[in-house]
Structures are given as structure tokens and as C-alpha cells.
ROFI-726637 format. One line per 2 residues: number of its first residue (from 1); their letters; for each residue x, y, z of N, C-alpha, C. Coordinates in Angstrom, 3 decimals, padded with zeros to 6 digits. Layout:
// ROFI-726637
NUM	a	X:Y:Z:X:Y:Z:X:Y:Z; ... $
END
This chain:
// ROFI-726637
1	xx	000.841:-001.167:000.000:000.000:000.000:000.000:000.893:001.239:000.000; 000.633:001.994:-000.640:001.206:003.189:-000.980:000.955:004.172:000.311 $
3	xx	001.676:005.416:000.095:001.570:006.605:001.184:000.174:007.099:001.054; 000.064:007.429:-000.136:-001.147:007.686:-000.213:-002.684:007.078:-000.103 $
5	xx	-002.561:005.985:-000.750:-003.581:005.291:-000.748:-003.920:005.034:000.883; -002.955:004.768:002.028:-003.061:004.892:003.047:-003.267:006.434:003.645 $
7	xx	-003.006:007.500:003.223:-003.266:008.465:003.766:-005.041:008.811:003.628; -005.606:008.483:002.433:-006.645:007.839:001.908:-007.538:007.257:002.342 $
9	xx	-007.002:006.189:002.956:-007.851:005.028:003.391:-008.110:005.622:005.242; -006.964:005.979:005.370:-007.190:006.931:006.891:-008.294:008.213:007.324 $
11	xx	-008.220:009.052:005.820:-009.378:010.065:005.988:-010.343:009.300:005.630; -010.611:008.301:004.637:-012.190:007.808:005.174:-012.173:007.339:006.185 $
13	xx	-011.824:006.597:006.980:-011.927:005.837:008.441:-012.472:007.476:009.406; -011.829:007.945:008.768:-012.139:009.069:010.152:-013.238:009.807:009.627 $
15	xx	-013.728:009.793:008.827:-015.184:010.254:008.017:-016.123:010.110:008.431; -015.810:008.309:008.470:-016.836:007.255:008.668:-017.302:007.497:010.355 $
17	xx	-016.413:007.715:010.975:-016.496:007.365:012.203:-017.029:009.141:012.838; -017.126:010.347:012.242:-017.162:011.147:012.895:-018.844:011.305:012.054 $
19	xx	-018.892:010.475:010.969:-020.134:011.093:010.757:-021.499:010.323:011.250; -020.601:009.172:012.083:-021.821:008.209:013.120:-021.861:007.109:012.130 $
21	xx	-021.575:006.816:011.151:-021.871:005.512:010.271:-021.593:004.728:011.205; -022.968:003.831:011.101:-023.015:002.565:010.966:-022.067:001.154:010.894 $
23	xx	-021.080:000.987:011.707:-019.959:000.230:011.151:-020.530:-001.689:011.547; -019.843:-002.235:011.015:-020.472:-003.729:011.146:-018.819:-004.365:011.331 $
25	xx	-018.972:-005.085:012.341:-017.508:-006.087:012.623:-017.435:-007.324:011.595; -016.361:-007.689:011.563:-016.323:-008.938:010.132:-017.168:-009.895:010.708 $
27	xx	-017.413:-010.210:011.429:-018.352:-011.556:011.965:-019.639:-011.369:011.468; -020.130:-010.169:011.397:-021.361:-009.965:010.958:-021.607:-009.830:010.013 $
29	xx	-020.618:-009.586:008.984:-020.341:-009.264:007.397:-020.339:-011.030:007.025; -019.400:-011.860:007.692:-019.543:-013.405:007.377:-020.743:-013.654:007.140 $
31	xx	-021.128:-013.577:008.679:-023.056:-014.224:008.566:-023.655:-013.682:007.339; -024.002:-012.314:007.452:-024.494:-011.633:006.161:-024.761:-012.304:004.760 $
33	xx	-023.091:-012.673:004.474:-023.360:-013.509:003.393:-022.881:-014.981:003.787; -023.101:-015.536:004.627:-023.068:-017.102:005.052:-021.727:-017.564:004.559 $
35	xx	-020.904:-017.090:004.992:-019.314:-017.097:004.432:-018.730:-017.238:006.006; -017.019:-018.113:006.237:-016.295:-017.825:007.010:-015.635:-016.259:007.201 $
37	xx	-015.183:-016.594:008.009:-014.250:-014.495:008.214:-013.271:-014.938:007.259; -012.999:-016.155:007.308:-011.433:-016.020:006.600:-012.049:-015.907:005.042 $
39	xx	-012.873:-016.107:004.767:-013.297:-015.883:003.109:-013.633:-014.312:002.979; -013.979:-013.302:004.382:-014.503:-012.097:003.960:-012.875:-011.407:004.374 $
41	xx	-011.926:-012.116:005.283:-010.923:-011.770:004.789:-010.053:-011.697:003.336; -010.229:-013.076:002.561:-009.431:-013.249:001.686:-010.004:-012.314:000.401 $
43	xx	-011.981:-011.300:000.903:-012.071:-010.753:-000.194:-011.484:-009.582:000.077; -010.694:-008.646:000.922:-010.180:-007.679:001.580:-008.976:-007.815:000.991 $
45	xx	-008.023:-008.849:000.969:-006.688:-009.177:000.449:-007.006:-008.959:-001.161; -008.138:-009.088:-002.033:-008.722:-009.401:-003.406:-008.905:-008.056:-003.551 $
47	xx	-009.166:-006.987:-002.633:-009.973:-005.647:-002.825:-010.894:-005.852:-003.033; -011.618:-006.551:-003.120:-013.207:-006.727:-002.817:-014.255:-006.004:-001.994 $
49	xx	-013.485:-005.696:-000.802:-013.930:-004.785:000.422:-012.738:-004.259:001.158; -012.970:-002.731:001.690:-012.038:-002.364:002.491:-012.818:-002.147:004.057 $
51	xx	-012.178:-002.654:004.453:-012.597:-002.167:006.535:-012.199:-001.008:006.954; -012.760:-000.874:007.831:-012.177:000.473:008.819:-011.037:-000.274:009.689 $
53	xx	-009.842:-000.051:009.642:-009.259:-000.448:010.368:-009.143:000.153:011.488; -009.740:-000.267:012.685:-010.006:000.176:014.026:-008.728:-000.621:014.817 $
55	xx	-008.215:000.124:015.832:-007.012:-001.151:016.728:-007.372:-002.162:017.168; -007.457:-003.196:016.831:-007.463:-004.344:017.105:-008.858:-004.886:016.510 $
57	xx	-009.641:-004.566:015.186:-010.519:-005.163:015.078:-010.432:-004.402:013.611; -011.731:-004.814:012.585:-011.920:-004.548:011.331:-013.651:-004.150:011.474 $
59	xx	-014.286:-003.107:010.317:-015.159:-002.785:010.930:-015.572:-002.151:009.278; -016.699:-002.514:008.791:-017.505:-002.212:007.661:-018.181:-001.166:007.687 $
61	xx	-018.306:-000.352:006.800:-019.393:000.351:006.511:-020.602:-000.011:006.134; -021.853:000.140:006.405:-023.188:-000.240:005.741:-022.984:-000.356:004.176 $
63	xx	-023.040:001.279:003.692:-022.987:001.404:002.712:-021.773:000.440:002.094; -020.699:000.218:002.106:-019.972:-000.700:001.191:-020.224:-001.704:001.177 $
65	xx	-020.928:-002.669:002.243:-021.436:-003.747:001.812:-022.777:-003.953:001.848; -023.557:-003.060:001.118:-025.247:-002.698:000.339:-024.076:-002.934:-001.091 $
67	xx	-023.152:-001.976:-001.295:-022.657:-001.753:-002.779:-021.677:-003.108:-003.083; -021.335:-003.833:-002.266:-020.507:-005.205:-002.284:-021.756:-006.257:-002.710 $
69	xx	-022.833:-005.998:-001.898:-023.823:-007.129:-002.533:-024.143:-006.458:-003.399; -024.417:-005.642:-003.799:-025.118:-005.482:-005.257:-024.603:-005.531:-006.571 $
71	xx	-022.757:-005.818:-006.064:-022.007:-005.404:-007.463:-022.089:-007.476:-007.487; -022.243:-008.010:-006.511:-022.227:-009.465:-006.682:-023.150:-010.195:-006.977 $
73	xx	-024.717:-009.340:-007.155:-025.970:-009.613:-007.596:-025.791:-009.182:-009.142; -025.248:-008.461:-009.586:-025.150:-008.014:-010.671:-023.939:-008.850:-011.592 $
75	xx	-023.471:-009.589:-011.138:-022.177:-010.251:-011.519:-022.600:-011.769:-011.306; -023.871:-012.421:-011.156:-024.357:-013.652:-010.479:-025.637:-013.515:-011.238 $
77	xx	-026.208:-012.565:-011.413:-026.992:-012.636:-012.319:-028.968:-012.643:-011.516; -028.219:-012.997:-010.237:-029.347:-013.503:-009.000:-029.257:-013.174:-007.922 $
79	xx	-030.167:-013.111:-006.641:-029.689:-012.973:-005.796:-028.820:-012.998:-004.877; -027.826:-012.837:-004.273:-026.721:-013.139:-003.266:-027.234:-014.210:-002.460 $
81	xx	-026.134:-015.040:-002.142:-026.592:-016.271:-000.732:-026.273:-015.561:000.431; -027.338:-015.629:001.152:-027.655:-014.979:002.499:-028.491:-015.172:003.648 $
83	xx	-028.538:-015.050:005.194:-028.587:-015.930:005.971:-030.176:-015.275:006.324; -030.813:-015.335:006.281:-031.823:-014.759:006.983:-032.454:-015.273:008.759 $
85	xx	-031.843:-014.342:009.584:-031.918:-015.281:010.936:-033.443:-014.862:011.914; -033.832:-013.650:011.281:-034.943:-013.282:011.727:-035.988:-012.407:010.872 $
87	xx	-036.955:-011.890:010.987:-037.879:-011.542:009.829:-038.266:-010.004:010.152; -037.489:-009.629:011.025:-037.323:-007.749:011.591:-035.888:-007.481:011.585 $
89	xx	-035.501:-006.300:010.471:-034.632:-005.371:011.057:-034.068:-005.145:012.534; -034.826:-004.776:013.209:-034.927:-004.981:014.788:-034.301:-006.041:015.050 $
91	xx	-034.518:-007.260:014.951:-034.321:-008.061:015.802:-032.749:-008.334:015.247; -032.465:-008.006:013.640:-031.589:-008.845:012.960:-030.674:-007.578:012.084 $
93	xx	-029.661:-007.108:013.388:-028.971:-006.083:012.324:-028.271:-006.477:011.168; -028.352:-007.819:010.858:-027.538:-007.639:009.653:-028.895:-007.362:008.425 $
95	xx	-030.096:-007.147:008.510:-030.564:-007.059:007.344:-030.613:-005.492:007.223; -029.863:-005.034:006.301:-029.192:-004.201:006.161:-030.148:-003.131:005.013 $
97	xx	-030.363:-002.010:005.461:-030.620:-000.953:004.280:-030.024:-000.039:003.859; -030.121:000.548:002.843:-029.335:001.735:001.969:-029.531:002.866:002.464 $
END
């Protein structure tokens, strides 16, 4: 990673975080799409998704993964595989809106 691209990747983190977004920990991004961490890791290593890198943890934006499933609905042709664990928002933060 470059100076920049890290200088970059630092002002969004601090964007994200001052403008109250919504952040989601990788565990919940797994479930989401019924994947291990180490697969929503290996799409992070792919650029697939970038995290907030927080100290000692990794931490999503809503919005990038609304735009992560949709660029993979659009590339699949169909819906995304996904866990549905409850049938309210409320009850089930990962069902996620835009």
C-alpha cells in the first residue's frame, strides 16, 4: 500500500467514524453472506472490500457492503446467498438498508 492510498484510506476511516456511520464487525459481514471471516478476509486481500481499520478489530461500513452485494448480484446474475436469521430489522442487524 502506498503513502497515499493509506493516507486515503485513513481520511475515510475518520469520516466514517465522525459522521456516526453505521460500522459492522467482520463476523457480521460473514453471517451476512453465510461465508467464514477467513473468506470475507481473503475478499479484503482481493480488494473486494475495504474495513475500517479500528485497533485491534476490522469494521464495515453499511454502505460498502449494500454496494458489495449489489455489485455481486449483478455479476451472479441472481440474488446473493444470504442468511436470513430473523424476519425484523430490529431483531436482525444484519438485514441491512441503503
Amino acid at each position: 500500500m502506498t503513502t497515499t492510498t493509506s493516507t486515503k484510506q485513513q481520511a475515510r476511516e475518520a469520516e466514517a467514524i465522525l459522521r456516526g456511520e453505521r460500522l459492522l464487525p467482520l463476523k457480521s459481514v460473514a453471517m451476512r453472506f453465510d461465508v467464514s471471516t477467513r473468506t470475507v478476509e481473503r475478499w479484503i486481500k482481493a480488494g473486494l472490500l475495504s474495513p475500517i481499520d479500528l485497533p485491534g478489530q476490522l469494521r464495515f461500513r453499511v454502505a460498502d457492503i449494500v454496494a458489495f452485494e449489489a455489485s455481486r448480484l449483478r455479476r451472479s446474475g441472481g440474488p446473493p446467498r444470504t442468511t436470513n436469521y430473523s424476519r425484523s430489522p430490529h431483531e436482525n442487524p444484519l438485514l441491512l438498508s441503503p
